[in-house]
FIZAKE-786820 format. One record per residue (C-alpha): y, x, z. Coordinates in steps of 0.25 Angstrom, whole numbers, plus 5000, padded with zeros to 4 digits. Example, Ala and Ser with C-alpha at 12.3 -4.5 7.8 and 13.67 -1.06 7.14 Angstrom:
BEGIN
+------+------+------+
:    Y :    X :    Z :
+------+------+------+
: 4982 : 5049 : 5031 :
: 4996 : 5055 : 5029 :
+------+------+------+
REM end
This chain:
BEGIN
+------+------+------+
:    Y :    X :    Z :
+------+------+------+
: 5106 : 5101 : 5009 :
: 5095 : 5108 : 4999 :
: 5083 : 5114 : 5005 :
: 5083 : 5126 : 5012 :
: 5079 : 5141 : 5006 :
: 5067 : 5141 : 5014 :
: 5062 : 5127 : 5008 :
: 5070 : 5128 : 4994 :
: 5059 : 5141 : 4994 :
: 5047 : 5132 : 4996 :
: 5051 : 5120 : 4988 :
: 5053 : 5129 : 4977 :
: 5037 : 5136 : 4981 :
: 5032 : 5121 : 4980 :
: 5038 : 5118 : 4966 :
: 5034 : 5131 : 4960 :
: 5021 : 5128 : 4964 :
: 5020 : 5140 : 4973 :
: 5013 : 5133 : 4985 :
: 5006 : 5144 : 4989 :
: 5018 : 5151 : 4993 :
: 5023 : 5141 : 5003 :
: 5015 : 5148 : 5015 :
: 5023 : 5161 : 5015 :
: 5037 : 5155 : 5013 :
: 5046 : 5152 : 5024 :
: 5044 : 5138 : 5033 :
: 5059 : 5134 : 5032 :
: 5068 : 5134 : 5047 :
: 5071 : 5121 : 5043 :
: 5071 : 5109 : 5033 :
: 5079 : 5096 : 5028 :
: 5071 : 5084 : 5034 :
: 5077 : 5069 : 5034 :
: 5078 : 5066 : 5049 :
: 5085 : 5056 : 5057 :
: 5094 : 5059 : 5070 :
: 5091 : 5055 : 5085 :
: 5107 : 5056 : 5086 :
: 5107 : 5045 : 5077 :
: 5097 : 5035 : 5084 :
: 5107 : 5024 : 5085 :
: 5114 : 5024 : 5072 :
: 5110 : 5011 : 5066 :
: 5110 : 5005 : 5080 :
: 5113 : 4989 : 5081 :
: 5111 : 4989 : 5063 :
: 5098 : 4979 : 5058 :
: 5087 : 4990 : 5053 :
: 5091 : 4986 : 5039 :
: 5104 : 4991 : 5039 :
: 5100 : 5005 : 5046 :
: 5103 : 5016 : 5033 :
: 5093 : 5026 : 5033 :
: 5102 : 5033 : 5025 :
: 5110 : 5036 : 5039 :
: 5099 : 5040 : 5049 :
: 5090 : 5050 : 5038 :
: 5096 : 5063 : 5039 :
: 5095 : 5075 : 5030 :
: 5093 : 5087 : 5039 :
: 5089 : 5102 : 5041 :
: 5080 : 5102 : 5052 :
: 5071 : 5114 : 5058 :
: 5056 : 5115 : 5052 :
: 5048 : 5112 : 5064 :
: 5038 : 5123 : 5071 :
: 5024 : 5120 : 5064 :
: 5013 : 5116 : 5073 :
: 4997 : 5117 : 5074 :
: 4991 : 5108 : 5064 :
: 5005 : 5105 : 5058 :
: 5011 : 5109 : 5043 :
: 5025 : 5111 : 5038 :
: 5025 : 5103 : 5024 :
: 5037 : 5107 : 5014 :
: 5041 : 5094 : 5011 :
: 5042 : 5089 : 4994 :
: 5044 : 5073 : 4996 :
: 5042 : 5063 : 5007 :
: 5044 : 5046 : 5007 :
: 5051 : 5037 : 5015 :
: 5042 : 5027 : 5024 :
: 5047 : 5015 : 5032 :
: 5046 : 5025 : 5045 :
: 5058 : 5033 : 5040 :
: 5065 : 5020 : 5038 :
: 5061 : 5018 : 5053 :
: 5066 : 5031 : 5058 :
: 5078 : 5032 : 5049 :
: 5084 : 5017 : 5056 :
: 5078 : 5022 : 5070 :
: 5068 : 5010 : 5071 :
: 5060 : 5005 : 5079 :
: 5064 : 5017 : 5086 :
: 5069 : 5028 : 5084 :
: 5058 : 5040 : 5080 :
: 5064 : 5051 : 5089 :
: 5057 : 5040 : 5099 :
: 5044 : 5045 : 5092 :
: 5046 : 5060 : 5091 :
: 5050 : 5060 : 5105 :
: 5037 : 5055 : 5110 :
: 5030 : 5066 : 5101 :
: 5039 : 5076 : 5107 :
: 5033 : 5075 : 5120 :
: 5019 : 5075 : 5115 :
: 5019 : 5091 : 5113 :
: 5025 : 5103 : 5112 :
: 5023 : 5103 : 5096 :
: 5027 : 5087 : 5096 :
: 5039 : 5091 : 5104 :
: 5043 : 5098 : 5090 :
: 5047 : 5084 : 5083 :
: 5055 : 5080 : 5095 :
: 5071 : 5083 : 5088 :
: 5083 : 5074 : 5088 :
: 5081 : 5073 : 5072 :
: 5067 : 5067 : 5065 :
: 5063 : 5072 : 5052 :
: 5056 : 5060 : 5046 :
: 5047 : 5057 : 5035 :
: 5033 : 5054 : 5035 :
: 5029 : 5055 : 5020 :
: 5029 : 5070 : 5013 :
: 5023 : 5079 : 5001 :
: 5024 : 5094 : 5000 :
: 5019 : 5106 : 5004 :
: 5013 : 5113 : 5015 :
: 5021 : 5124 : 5021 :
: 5014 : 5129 : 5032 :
: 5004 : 5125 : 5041 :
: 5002 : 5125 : 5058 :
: 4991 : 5131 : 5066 :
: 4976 : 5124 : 5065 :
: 4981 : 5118 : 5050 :
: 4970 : 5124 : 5040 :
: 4970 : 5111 : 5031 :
: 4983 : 5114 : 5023 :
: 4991 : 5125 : 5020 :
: 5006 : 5131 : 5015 :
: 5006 : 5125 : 5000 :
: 4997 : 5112 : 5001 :
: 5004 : 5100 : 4993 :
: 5003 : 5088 : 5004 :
: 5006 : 5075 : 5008 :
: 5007 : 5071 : 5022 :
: 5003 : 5058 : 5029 :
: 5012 : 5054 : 5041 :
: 5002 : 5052 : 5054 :
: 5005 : 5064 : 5065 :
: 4994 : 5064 : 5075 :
: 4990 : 5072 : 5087 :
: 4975 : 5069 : 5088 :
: 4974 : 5074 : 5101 :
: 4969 : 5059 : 5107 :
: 4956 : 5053 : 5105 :
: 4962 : 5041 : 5101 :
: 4965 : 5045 : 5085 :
: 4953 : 5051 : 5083 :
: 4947 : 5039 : 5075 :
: 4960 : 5037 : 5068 :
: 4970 : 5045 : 5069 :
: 4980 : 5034 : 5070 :
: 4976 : 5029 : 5083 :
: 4980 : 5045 : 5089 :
: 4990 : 5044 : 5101 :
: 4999 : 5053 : 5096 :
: 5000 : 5048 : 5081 :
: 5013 : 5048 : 5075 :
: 5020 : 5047 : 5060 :
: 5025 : 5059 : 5056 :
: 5041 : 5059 : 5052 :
: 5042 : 5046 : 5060 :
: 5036 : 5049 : 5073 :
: 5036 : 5064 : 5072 :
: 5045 : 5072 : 5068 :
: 5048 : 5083 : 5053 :
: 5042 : 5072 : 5043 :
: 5043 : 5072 : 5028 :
: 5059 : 5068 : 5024 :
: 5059 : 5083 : 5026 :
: 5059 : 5097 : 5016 :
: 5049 : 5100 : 5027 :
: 5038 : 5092 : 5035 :
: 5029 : 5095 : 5048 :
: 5016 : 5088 : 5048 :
: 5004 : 5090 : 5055 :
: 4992 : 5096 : 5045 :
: 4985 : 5082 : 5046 :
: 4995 : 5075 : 5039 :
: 4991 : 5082 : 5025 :
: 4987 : 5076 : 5014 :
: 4986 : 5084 : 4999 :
: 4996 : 5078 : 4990 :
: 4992 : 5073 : 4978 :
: 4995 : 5080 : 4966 :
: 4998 : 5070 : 4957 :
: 5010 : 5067 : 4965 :
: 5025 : 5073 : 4964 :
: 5029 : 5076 : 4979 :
: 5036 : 5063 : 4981 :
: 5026 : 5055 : 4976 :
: 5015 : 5061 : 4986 :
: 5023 : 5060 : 4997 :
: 5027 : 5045 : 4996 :
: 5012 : 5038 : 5001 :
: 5010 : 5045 : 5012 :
: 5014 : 5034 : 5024 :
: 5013 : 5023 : 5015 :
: 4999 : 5026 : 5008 :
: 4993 : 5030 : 5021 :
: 4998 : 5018 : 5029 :
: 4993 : 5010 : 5017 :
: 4979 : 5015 : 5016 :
: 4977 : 5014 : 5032 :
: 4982 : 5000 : 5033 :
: 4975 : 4994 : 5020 :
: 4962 : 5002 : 5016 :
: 4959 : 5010 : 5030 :
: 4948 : 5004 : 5039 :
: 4960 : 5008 : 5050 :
: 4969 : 4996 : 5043 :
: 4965 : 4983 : 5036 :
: 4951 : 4991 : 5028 :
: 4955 : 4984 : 5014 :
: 4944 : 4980 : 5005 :
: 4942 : 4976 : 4991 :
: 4947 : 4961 : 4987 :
: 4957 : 4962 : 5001 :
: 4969 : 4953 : 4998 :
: 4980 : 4961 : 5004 :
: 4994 : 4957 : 5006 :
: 5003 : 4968 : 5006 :
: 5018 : 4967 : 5009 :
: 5027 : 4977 : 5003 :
: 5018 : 4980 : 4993 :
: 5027 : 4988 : 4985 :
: 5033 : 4997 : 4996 :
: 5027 : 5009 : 5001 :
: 5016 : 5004 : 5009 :
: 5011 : 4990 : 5003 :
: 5012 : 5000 : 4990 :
: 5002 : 5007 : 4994 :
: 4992 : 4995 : 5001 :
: 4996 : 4989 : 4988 :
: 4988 : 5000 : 4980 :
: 4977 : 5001 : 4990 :
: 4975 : 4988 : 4988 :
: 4971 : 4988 : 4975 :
: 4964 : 5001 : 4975 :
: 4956 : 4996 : 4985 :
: 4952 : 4981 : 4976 :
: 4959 : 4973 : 4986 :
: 4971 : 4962 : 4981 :
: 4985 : 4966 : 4984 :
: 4995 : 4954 : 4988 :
: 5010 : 4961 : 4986 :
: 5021 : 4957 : 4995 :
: 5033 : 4963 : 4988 :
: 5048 : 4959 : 4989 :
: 5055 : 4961 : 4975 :
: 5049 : 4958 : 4960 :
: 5049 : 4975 : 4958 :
: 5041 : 4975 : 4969 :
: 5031 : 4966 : 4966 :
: 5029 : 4973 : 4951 :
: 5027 : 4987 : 4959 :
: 5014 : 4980 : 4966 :
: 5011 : 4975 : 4953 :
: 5010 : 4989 : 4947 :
: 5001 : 4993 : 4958 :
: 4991 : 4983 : 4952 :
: 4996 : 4972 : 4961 :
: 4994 : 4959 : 4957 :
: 4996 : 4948 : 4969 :
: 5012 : 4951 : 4973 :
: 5020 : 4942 : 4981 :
: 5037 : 4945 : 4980 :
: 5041 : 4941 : 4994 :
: 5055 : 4938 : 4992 :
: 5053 : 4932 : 4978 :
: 5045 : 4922 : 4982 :
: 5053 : 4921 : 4998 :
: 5045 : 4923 : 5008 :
: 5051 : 4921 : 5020 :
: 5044 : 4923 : 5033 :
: 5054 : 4922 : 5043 :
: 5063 : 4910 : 5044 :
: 5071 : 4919 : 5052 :
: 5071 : 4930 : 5062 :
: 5061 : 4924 : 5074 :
: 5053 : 4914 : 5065 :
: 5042 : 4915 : 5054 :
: 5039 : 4904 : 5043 :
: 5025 : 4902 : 5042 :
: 5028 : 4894 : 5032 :
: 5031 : 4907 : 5022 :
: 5019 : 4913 : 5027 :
: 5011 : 4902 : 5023 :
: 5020 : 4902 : 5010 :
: 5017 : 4917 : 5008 :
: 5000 : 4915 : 5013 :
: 4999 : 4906 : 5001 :
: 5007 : 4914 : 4992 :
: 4996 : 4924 : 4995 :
: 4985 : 4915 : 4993 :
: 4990 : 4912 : 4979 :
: 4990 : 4925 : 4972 :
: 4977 : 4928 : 4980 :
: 4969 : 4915 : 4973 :
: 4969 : 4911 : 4989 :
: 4966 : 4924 : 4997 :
: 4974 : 4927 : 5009 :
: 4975 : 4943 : 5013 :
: 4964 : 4950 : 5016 :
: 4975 : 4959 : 5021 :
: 4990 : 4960 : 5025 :
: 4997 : 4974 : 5023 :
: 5009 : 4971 : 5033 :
: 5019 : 4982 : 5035 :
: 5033 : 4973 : 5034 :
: 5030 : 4968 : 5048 :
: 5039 : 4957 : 5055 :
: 5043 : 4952 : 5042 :
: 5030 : 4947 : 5037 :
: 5019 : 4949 : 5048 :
: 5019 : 4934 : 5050 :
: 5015 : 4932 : 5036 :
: 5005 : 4943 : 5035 :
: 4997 : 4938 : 5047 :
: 4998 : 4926 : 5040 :
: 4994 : 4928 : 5027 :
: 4981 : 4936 : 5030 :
: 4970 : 4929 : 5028 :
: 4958 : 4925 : 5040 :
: 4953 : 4937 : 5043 :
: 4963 : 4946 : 5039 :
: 4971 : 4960 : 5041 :
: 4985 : 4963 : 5042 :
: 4987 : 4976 : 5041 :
: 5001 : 4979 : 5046 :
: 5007 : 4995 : 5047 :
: 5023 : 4993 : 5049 :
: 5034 : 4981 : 5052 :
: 5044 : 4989 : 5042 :
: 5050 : 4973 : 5045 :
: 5049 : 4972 : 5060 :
: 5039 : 4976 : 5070 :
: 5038 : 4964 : 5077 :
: 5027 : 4955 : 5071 :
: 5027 : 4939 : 5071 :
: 5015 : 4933 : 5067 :
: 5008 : 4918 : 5070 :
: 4994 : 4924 : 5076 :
: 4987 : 4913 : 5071 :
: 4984 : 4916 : 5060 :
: 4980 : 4930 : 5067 :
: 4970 : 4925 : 5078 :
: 4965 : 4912 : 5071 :
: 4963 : 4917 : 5057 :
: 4957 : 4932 : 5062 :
: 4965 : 4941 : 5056 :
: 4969 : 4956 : 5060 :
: 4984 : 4964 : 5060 :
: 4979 : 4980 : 5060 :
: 4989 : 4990 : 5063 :
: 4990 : 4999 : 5056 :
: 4997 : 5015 : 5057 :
: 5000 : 5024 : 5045 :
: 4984 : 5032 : 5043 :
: 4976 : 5043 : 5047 :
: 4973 : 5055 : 5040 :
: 4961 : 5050 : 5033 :
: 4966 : 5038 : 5029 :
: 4981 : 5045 : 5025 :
: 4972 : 5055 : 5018 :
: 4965 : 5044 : 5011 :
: 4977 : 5039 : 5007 :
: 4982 : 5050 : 5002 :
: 4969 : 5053 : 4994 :
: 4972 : 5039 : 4984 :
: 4983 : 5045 : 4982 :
: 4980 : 5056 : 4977 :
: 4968 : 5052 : 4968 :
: 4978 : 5042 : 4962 :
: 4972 : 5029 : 4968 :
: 4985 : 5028 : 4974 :
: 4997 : 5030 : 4969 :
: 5012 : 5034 : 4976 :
: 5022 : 5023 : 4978 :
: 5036 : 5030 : 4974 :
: 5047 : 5024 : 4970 :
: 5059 : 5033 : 4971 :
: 5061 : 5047 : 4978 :
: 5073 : 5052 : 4986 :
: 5078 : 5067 : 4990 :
: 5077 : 5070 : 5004 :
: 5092 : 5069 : 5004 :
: 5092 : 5054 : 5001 :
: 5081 : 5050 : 5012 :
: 5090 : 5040 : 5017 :
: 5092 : 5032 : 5005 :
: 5076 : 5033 : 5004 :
: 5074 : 5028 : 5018 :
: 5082 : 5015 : 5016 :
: 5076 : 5012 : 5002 :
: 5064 : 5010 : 5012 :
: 5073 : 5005 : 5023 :
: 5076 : 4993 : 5013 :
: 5064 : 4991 : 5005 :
: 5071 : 4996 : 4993 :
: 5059 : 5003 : 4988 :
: 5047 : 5003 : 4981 :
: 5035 : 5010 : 4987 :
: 5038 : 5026 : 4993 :
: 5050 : 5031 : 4992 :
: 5051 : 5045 : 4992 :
: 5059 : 5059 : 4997 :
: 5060 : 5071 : 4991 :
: 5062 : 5082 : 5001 :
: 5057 : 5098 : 4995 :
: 5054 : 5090 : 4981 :
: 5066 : 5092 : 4973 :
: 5064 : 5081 : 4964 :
: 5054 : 5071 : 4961 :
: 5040 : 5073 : 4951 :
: 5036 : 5087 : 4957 :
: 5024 : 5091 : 4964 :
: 5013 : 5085 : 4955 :
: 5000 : 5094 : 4954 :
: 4991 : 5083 : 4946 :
: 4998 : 5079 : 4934 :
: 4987 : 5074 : 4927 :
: 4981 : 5064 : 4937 :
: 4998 : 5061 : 4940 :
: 4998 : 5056 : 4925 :
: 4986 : 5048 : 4927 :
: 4993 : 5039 : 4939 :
: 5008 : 5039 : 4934 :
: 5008 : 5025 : 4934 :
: 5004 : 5023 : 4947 :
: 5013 : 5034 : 4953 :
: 5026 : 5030 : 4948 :
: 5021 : 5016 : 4950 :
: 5033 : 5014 : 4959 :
: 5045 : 5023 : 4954 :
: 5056 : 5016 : 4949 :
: 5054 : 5002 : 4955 :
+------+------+------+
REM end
């Protein structure tokens, strides 16, 4: 199923160079989007989440472009990335998110728009803007983007000092519907960002989630306020979030300790600059005995482990993200006084943790929720000066989402992995090629691993 005429006319407007033009062509009637299908709610009913296939619930479909709101934009769609949300979606849990755009539904009359019996997902994207809604004077037909994924009404009082404490705050392309996996995305104008131009589309679109999440969680006064000479432990510290904290962390002069699972993954930390990496299956760290008890034991093992690569510092930080699996040992391993910093369970929501080591040595948990604009703009602004650098490892069609999603789904990845959705192929869309040569390194830092 190729792209439309309508949109075969814009893709080829966007890689001619011929921006400007996109304002007097024709918004398409409709759109291929990767969606999944209420009908098929039950599927994988009575299967253990790691056997669900993504590959069976992610559809390829032509669905209607939606109506274009006040304050919203229709974005031509060149790459988008694969987050642990769309492994959420795609396997239905915790629930499935039809949950989620049924309660948006009711909020208005506009919201009621992304109440359908399919959900187009995706909250990563590059490309261009198509047009533009009423009250949006920002941004206009034929602006290279990026957008970030927080969807919020503002109409509450309560977001007003951080957006992420709105009511009515949402993900985009997980609780809302038309996301990025799409040849066309609706996003409200406050979502975009410019895209850097060092980067091909596929590159840019890849940190969006990821980065931003990072950057709240770790560097943010809204998450664990990171400061030079902070030990900080960070698990999965080759994926795509930990990727990102790992290179925050040394930007920002504090001392990264890597939890990674695999030799290849621990040389990828070690390219980041790295130097404090701990191979958690090598050295067999275990801290369940089994599926109701925990061994202290191995968190004690793991503590000291710690200790030894530090020269006797415990965590000044914990970046937790794996959840159930390894929340005993993080509350654990932070030292008196200490922050963990926890943004996901992408191993199981429900924590265990021995709270003495909580209450008696004074530490902190922080929750924390994707980011605001400022700090997603932040965010986005490192990478775009080059003090941050993408974390690709491979790049899909929009056909082959599926086999994308369960890469993530089973942790058989590196860093971002990426969609191609207008993009016809990889390496296009750079604007700076001489400040691109000057970060190469850093940029395919991750390819091939």
């Amino acid at each position: 199923m190729a792209p439309s005429t309508q949109l075969s006319e814009i893709q080829q407007a966007i890689l001619a160079g011929e921006r400007a033009s996109l304002g007097s062509l024709e918004v398409p009637e409709a759109y291929r989007g990767v969606t999944v299908r209420a009908e098929e709610v039950g599927m994988f009913e009575g299967m253990a989440s790691r056997d669900k296939d993504p590959r069976s619930s992610l559809h390829l479909d032509e669905v209607p472009t939606p109506e274009l709101g006040p304050g919203e934009a229709l974005v031509a769609v060149m790459a988008s990335a694969i987050n642990y949300n769309t492994v959420w979606t795609s396997i239905f849990e915790p629930i499935p998110t039809f949950k989620f755009l049924e309660r948006y539904g009711r909020l208005s009359p506009l919201s009621k728009r992304h109440d359908l019996p399919y959900h187009v997902v995706g909250s990563d994207l590059s490309g261009v803007v198509l047009r533009t809604g009423a009250g949006v004077h920002t941004w206009k037909p034929g602006d290279e983007v990026v957008a970030h994924c927080l969807n919020v009404e503002l109409e509450s009082p309560d977001g007003h000092n951080d957006t992420m404490l709105d009511t009515e705050q949402r993900i985009w392309g997980f609780e809302t519907n038309f996301g990025g996996l799409a040849e066309v995305a609706l996003v409200k104008a406050n979502q975009l960002m410019p895209k850097p131009g060092h980067l091909t589309w596929e590159e840019a679109a890849s940190p969006g989630l990821v980065n931003s999440t990072a950057y709240r969680q770790l560097v943010s006064r809204n998450g664990a306020d990171m400061k030079q000479g902070d030990v900080v432990l960070i698990w999965g510290a080759s994926g795509g979030l930990g990727s990102y904290a790992t290179q925050y962390a040394i930007n920002g002069g504090a001392i990264p300790v890597c939890v990674v699972s695999s030799p290849e993954k621990a040389e990828v930390c070690r390219r980041m600059g790295a130097e404090l990496v701990i191979d958690r299956n090598a050295e067999g760290y275990r801290f369940w005995k089994d599926e109701h008890e925990q061994d202290p034991k191995e968190w004690q093992r793991f503590g000291s482990r710690i200790r030894e690569l530090t020269g006797g510092e415990d965590p000044d930080i914990v970046f937790e993200h794996p959840g159930r699996e390894t929340f005993g040992a993080s509350v654990f391993a932070a030292r008196k006084g200490g922050t963990i910093v926890t943004c996901a369970s992408t191993s199981g929501y429900l924590h265990q943790f021995d709270n003495r080591y909580l209450w008696m040595n004074l530490k902190r948990i922080i929750g924390s929720h994707f980011a605001n604009y400022r700090e997603s703009w932040e965010a986005n602004r490192l990478i775009a000066k080059g003090h941050v650098h993408p974390t690709l490892s491979r790049a899909y069609p929009l056909e082959e989402t599926g086999q994308a999603a369960l890469d993530v789904h089973r942790n058989a990845h590196q860093g971002k992995v990426g969609v191609l959705c207008l993009a016809p192929e990889e390496g296009l869309g750079v604007r700076d090629t001489e400040f691109r040569e000057r970060h190469l390194d850093g940029i395919n830092r991750f390819r091939g691993v």
